[in-house]
C-alpha positions in Angstrom: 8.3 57.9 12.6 5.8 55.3 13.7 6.1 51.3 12.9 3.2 49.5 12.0 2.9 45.9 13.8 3.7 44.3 10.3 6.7 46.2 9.9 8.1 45.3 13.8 6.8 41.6 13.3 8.8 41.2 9.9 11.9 43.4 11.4 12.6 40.8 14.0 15.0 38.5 12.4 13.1 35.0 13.5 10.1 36.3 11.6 11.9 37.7 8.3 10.9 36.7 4.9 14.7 36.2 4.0 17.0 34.4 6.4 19.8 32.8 6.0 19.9 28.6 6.8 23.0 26.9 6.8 22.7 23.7 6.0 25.3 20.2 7.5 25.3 17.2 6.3 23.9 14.9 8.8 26.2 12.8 11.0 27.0 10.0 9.7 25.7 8.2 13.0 22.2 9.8 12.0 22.3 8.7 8.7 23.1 5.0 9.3 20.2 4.9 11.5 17.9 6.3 9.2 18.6 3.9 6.8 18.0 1.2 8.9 14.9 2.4 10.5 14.2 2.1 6.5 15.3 -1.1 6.0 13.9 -2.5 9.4 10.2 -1.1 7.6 10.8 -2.3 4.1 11.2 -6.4 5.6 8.3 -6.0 7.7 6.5 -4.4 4.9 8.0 -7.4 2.4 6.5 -9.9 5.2 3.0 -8.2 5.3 2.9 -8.4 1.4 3.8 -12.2 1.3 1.2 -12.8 3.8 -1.5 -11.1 2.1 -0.3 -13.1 -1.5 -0.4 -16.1 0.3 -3.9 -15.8 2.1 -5.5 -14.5 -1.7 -3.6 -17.3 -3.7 -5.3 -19.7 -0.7 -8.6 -18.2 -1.5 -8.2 -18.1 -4.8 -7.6 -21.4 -5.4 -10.6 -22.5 -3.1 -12.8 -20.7 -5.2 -11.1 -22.2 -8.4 -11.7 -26.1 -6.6 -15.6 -25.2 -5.7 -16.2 -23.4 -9.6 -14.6 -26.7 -11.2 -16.9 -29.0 -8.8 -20.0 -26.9 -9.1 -19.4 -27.3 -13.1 -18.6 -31.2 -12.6 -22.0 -31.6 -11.0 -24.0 -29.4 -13.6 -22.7 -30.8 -16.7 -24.6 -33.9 -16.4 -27.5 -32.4 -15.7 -27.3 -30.0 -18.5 -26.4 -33.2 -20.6 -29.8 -35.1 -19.6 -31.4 -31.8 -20.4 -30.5 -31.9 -24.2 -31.3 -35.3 -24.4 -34.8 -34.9 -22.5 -35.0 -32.0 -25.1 -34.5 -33.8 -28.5 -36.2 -37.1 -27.5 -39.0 -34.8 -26.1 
């Protein structure tokens, strides 16, 4: 009887649709350092995240400061303007 090349390729045991894995738990060892590979990328992700809220509150309030000035120097224009208006 001849084989096809599919039929030796799925024979083989490393290339069969249906193997069996068994499966450890991990080493305790592995695990602890696993977590704290996590941890060790959570703070510097928690320190990246207060920098970047503390650079936008910065330019936030900037922005606030110069939109209160620029509408402190335009309100008494806009008030001579009325009156230039009515008198007019």
């Amino acid at each position: 009887m001849h084989t096809s090349l599919f039929d030796t390729i799925f024979a083989d045991s490393f290339f069969s649709p249906i193997r069996t894995i068994n499966v450890t738990s991990e080493l305790p060892e592995i695990k602890i350092r696993r977590h704290q590979e996590e941890l060790d990328k959570l703070q510097v992700f928690r320190k990246r995240l207060k920098e970047i809220y503390q650079s936008l509150t910065k330019i936030i309030n900037e922005r606030n400061h110069e939109l209160k000035e620029e509408v402190k120097s335009l309100e008494p224009a806009e008030k001579q303007a009325k009156k230039c208006a009515i008198n007019g």
